[in-house]
C-alpha positions in Angstrom: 22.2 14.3 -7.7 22.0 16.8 -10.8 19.5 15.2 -13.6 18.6 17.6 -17.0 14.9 16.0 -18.2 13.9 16.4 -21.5 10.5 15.7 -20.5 8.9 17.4 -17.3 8.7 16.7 -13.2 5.0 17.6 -12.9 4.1 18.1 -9.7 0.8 18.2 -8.6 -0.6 19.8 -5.4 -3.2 22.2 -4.4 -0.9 24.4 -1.8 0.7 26.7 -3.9 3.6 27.5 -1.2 4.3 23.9 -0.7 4.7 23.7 -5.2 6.4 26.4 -5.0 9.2 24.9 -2.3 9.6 21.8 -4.4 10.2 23.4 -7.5 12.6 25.6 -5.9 14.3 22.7 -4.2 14.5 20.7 -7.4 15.7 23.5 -9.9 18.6 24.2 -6.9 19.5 20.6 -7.5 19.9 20.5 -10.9 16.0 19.7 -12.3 15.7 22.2 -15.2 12.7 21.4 -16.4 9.6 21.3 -13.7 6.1 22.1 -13.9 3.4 22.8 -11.3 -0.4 22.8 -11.2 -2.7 23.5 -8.6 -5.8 22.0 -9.6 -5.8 18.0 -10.0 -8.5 18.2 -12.2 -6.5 19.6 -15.2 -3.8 17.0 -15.1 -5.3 14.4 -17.4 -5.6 17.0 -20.4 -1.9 18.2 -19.5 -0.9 15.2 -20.0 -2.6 14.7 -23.8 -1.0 17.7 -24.7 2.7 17.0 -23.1 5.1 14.4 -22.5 6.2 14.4 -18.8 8.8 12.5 -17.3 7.4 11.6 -13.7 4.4 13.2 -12.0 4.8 14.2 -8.0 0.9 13.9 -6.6 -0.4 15.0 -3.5 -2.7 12.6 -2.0 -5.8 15.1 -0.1 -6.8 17.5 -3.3 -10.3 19.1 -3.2 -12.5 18.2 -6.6 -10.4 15.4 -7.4 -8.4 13.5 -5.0 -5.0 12.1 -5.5 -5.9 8.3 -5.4 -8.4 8.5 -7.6 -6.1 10.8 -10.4 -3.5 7.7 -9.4 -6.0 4.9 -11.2 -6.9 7.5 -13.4 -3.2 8.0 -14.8 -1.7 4.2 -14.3 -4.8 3.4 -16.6 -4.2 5.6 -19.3 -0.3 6.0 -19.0 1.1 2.7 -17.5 4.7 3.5 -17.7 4.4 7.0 -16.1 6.5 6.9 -12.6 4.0 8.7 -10.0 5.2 9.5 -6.4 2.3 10.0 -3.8 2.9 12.7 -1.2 0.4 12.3 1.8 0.6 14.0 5.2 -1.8 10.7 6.3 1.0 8.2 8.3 -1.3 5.1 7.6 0.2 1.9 6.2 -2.9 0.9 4.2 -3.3 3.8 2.5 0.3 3.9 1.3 0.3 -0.1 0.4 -3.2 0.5 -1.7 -1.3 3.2 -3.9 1.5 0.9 -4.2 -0.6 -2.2 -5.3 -2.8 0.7 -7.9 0.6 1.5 -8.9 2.4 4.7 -7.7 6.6 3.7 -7.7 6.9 5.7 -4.4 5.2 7.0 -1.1 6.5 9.2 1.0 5.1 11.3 3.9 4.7 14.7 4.7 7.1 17.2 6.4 9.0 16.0 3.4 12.9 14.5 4.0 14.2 16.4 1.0 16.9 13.7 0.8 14.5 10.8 0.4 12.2 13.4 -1.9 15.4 13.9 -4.3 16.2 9.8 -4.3 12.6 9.1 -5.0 12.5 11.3 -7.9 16.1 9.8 -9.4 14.7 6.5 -9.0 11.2 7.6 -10.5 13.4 9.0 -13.6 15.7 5.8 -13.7 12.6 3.8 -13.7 10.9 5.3 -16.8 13.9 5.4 -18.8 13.7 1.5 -18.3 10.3 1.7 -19.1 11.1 3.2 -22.3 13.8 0.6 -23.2 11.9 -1.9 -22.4 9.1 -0.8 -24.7 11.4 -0.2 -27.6 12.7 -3.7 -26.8 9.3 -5.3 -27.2 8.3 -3.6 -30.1 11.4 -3.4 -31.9 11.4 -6.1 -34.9 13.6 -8.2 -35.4 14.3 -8.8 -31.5 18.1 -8.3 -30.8 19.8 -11.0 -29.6 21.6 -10.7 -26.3 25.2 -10.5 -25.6 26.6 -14.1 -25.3 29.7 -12.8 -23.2 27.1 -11.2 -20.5 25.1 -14.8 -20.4 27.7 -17.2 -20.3 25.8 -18.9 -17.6 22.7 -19.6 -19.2 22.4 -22.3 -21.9 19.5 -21.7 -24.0 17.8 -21.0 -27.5 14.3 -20.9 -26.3 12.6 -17.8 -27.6 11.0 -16.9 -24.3 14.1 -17.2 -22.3 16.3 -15.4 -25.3 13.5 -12.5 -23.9 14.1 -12.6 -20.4 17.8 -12.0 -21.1 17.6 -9.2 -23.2 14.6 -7.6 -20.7 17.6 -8.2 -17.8 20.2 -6.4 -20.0 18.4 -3.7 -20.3 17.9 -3.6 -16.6 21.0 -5.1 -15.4 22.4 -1.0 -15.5 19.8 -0.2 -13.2 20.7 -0.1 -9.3 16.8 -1.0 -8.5 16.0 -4.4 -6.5 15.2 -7.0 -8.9 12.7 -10.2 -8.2 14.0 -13.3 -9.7 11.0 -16.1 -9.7 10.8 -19.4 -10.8 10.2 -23.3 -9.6 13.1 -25.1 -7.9 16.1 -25.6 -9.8 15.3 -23.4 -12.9 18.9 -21.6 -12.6 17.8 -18.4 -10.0 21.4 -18.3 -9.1 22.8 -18.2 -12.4 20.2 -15.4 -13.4 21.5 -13.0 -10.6 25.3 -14.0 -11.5 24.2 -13.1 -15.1 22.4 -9.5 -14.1 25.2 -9.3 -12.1 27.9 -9.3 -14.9 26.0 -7.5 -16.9 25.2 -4.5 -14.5 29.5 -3.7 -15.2 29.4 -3.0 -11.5 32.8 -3.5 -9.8 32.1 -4.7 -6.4 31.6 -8.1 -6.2 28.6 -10.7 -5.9 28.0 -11.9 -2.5 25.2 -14.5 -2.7 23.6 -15.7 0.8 20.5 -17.9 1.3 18.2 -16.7 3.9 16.3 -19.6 4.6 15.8 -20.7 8.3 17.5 -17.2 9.6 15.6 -16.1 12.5 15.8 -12.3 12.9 18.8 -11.7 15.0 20.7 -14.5 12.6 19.4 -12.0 9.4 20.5 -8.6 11.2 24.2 -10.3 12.3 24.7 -11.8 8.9 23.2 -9.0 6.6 24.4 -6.2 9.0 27.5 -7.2 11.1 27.9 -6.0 14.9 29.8 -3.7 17.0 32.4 -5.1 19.7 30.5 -6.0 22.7 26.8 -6.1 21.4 26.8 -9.5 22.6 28.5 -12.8 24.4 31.1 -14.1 21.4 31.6 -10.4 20.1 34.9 -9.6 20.6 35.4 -7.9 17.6 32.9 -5.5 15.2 32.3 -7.4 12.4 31.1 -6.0 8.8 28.2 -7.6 7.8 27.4 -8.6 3.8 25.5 -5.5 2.7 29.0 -3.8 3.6 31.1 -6.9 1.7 28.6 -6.1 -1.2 29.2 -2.4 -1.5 29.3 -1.7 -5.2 28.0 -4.4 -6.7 25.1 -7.1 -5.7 23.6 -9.0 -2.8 21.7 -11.9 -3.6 19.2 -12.6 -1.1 17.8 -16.2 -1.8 15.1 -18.3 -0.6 13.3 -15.0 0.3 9.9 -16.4 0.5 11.1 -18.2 3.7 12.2 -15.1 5.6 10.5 -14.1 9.5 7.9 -11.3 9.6 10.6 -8.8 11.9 13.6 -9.8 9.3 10.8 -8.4 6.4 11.1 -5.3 8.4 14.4 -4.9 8.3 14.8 -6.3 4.8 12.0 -3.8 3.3 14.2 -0.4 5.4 17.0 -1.8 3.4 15.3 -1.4 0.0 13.2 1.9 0.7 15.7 4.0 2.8 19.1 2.2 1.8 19.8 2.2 5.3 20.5 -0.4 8.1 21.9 -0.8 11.7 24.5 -2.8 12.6 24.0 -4.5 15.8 24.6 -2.5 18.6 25.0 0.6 16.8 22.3 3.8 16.7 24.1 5.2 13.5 22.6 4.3 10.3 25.1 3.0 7.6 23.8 3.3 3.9 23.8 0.5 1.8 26.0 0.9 -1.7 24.8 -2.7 -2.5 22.4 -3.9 -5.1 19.7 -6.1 -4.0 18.7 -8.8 -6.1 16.1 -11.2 -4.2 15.0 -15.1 -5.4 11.9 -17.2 -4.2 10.4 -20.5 -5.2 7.1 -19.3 -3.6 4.2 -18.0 -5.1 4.7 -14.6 -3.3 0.9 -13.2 -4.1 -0.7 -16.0 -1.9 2.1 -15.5 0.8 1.1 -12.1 1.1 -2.3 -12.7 0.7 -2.3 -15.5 3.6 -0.4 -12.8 6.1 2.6 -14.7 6.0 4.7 -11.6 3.3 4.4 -8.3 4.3 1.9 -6.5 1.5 4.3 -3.1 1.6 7.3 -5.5 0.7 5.4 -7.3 -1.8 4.4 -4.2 -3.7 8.1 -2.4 -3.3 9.6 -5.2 -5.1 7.6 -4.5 -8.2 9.9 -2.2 -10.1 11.6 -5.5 -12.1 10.7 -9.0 -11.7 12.1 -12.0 -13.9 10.0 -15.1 -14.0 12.3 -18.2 -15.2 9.7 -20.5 -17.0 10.3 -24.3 -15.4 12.1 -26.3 -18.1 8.8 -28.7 -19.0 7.6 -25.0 -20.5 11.0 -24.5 -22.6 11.9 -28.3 -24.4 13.5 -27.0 -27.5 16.5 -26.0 -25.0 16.4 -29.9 -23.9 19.3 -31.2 -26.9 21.6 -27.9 -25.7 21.1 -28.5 -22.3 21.5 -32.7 -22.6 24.7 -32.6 -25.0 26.1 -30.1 -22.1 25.5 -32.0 -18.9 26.9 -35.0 -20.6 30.2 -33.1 -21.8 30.5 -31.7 -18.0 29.6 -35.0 -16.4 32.2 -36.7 -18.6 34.5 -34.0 -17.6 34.0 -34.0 -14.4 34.6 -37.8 -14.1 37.7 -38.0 -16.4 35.9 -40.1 -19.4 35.3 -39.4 -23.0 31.9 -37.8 -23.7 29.4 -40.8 -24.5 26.6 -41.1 -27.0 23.3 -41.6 -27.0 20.0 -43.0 -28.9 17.6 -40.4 -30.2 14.9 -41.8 -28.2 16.3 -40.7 -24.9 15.5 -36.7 -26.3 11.4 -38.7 -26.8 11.7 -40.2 -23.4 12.5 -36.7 -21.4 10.6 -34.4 -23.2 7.7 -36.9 -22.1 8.7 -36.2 -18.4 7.8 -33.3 -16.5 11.2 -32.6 -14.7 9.4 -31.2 -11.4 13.5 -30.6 -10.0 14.1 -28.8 -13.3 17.5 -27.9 -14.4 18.9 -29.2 -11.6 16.9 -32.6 -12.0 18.0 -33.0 -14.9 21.8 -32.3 -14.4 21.8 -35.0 -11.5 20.0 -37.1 -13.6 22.8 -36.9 -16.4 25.4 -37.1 -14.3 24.5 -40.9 -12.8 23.5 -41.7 -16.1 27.3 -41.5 -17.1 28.8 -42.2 -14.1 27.3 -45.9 -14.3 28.0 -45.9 -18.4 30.4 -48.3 -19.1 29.9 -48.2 -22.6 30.3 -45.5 -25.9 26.7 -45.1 -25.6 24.1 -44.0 -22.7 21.5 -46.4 -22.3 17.9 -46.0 -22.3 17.2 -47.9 -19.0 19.3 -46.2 -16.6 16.8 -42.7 -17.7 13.9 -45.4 -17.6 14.8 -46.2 -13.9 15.5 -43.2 -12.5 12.2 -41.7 -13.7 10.2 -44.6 -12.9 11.9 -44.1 -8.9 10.8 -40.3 -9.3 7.5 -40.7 -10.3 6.7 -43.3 -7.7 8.3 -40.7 -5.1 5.9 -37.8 -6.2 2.8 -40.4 -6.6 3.9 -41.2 -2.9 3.7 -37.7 -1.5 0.6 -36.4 0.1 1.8 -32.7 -1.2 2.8 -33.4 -5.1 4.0 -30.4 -6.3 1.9 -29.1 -9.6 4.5 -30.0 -12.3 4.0 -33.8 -10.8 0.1 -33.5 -11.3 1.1 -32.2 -14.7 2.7 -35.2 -15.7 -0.9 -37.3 -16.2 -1.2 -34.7 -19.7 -4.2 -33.1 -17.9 -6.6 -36.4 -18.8 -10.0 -35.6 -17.8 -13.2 -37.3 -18.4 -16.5 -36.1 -19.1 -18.4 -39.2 -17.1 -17.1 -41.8 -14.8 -14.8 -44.1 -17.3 -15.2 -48.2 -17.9 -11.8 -49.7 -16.9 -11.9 -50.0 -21.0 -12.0 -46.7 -22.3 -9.4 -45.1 -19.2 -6.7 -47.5 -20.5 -8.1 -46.6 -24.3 -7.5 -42.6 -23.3 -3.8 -43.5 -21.7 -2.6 -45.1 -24.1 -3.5 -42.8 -26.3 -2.2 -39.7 -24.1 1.0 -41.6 -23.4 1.7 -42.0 -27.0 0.9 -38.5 -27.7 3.4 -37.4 -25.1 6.4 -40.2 -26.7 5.6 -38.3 -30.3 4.2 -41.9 -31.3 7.6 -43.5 -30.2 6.1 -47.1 -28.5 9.6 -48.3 -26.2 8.8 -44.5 -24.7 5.0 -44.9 -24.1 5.0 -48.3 -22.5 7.7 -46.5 -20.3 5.2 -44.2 -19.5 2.3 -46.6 -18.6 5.1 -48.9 -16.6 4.3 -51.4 -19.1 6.4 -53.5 -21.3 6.5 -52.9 -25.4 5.3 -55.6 -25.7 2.0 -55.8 -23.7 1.4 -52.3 -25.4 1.7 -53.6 -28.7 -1.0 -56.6 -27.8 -3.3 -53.8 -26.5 -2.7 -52.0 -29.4 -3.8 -54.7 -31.9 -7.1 -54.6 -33.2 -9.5 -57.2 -31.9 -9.8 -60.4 -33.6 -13.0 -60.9 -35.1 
């Protein structure tokens, strides 16, 4: 638990006995380097004089109270860990230092065990801070390692980012967020941090989807003999299969208020119960967690608990949806052909440089995935050296009616009209005028691809694109 800091612990607290116990606890454990101060109100200028490495902050100080110093310091030094201490046992209070950005709060008689993990993680999570900084700023941008993304086809300079931000955090034994739309590769991601992190237990991926609590706490936990009807035998659950290396939780968004409960102990305490037992058992797994949903409005509607929500803010990876990243598009194409082909015992086909026009045109609401299913009838029906155009033609067309079709298009559908808008009401003349002109902008002037997109033939765009005769 030992950890020398070049920097400072500052703790901050006006009960001089209570400092003077933490210090003492911390030194014994290893901490060489600790500072205390009494008075909140000399804090700020402490910290314009003095690096410090994470500051410990009692929340009821006279003069100048702990929550406000908290906005006061995540303003002026955002990547500064601060842990709240607060005799006050109230859920709000401890969620609204969370959301103004405190990495930790923890409650008073302290548990010296969870005070000394709170500080390791505190430390862990501003030496990532610090890496990630020089990461950012560091020019030219190093490229990640190949052999730790395998997974992941891209050359898109956003996504070359993400990788190297999940390198330098793939070490790290904090829970990660993975976001991103359907079928951006949230899976492959978490294998990826997974390989990276050198951890030598394994990967045990589960989707939580449609688990009601008891389902979660059997699956996640395991059971003792006897706990209920069918148990004849204990049974490890997978935070115990995933002991040394990473559980990957998907579909989180989708999980039952009580399983949140259980779910949030996990990642705060690193403790469960197994069913039927009283003893904790600590958890030696990872925790990386995936949702499609927009977790902010979840929360916000009551539907995500708000002290989960904010505890999952140490690293979060947002996978940008593959309408946002087209230059990966050729990569991506030339390899979901080779793997269909594969896959179906043929010779890797051809095909016209139009088809790259047509599907960078095309949203791709089932990203990745769309497109990989997409491919893969394409050449499963090719009976030729050559993919055609019209098989891609059809199978957007049926999509696109589909979405038009659902009461609840999903946004990357709406997307797909180019964001037209109109300052008036429009004459039947000048909305066709304005899509044909949107839809040409969208093919890169290529005509076969535009008619495709107004669900026209070439040739009745090319007689609306004639001037009139005089």
């Amino acid at each position: 638990m030992s950890e020398n800091c070049p920097a400072p612990i500052l703790l901050v607290d006006d009960n001089e006995t209570f400092l003077q116990l933490q210090k003492k606890l911390l030194l014994c454990k290893g901490f060489s380097n600790v500072v205390t101060v009494c008075d909140s109100r000399s804090v700020l200028q402490y910290l314009e004089d003095q690096d410090v490495a994470v500051v410990v902050l009692d929340l009821m100080m006279p003069e100048l109270p702990g929550q406000h110093l908290l906005k006061l310091l995540v303003a002026r030094h955002p990547n500064l860990p601060v842990v709240i201490l607060s005799a006050k046992n109230q859920l709000e209070t401890a969620i609204d230092c969370m959301r103004e950005g405190a990495c930790d709060y923890l409650l008073k008689p302290l548990d010296y065990d969870k005070f000394l993990t709170s500080i390791q993680r505190a430390l862990e999570l501003r030496s990532l801070n610090e890496q990630v900084y020089t990461l950012r700023h560091s020019a030219p941008a190093l490229a990640p390692r190949r052999d730790n993304f395998s997974y992941i086809l891209t050359g898109n300079e956003s996504m070359l980012e993400l990788l190297r931000y999940l390198e330098v955090i793939a070490p790290s034994r904090l829970p990660v967020l993975i976001a991103g739309e359907t079928g951006v590769g949230k899976e492959l991601f978490a294998r990826a941090l997974h390989q990276a992190s050198g951890c030598g237990g394994p990967l045990i991926a589960v989707n939580v989807a449609g688990l009601d609590d008891a389902m979660f706490s059997d699956t996640l936990f395991g059971h003792k003999k006897g706990t209920f009807t069918g148990a004849e035998a204990d049974r490890e659950g997978l935070v115990s299969k995933a002991a040394g290396g990473t559980l990957f939780l998907d579909e989180i968004g989708e999980l039952a208020e009580p399983a949140q409960i259980k779910l949030l102990r996990l990642i705060q305490e690193q403790e469960y119960y197994r069913l039927g037992s009283d003893t904790p058992s600590k958890s030696e797994a990872r925790i990386v967690i995936a949702t499609n949903r927009d977790l902010k409005k979840s929360m916000l509607q009551g539907s995500f608990r708000k002290d989960l929500y904010y505890r999952l803010f140490a690293h979060q990876i947002c996978i940008p949806p593959l309408r946002n990243r087209q230059d990966d598009l050729p990569l991506l194409l030339d390899a979901f052909i080779g793997f269909a082909a594969h896959s179906l015992g043929k010779a890797a086909p051809g095909y016209p440089k139009e088809l790259l026009t047509l599907l960078m045109s095309y949203p791709f609401p089932g990203n990745l995935r769309e497109l990989q299913a997409m491919v893969f009838e394409a050449v499963a029906r090719n009976g030729s050296s050559k993919l055609g155009m019209e098989r891609f033609k059809e199978m957007i067309r049926r999509e696109r009616e589909g979405l038009q079709g659902c009461g609840d298009a999903p946004a990357s559908a709406q997307e797909a009209s180019g964001g037209i808008s109109f300052p008036h009401f429009p004459t039947l003349k000048e909305a066709e005028g304005l899509l044909i002109e949107k839809a040409l902008e969208l093919a890169r002037s290529n005509q076969g691809v535009a008619a495709s997109l107004l669900g026209i033939s070439r040739q009745a765009l090319n007689r609306r694109l004639q001037p009139p005769q005089k």
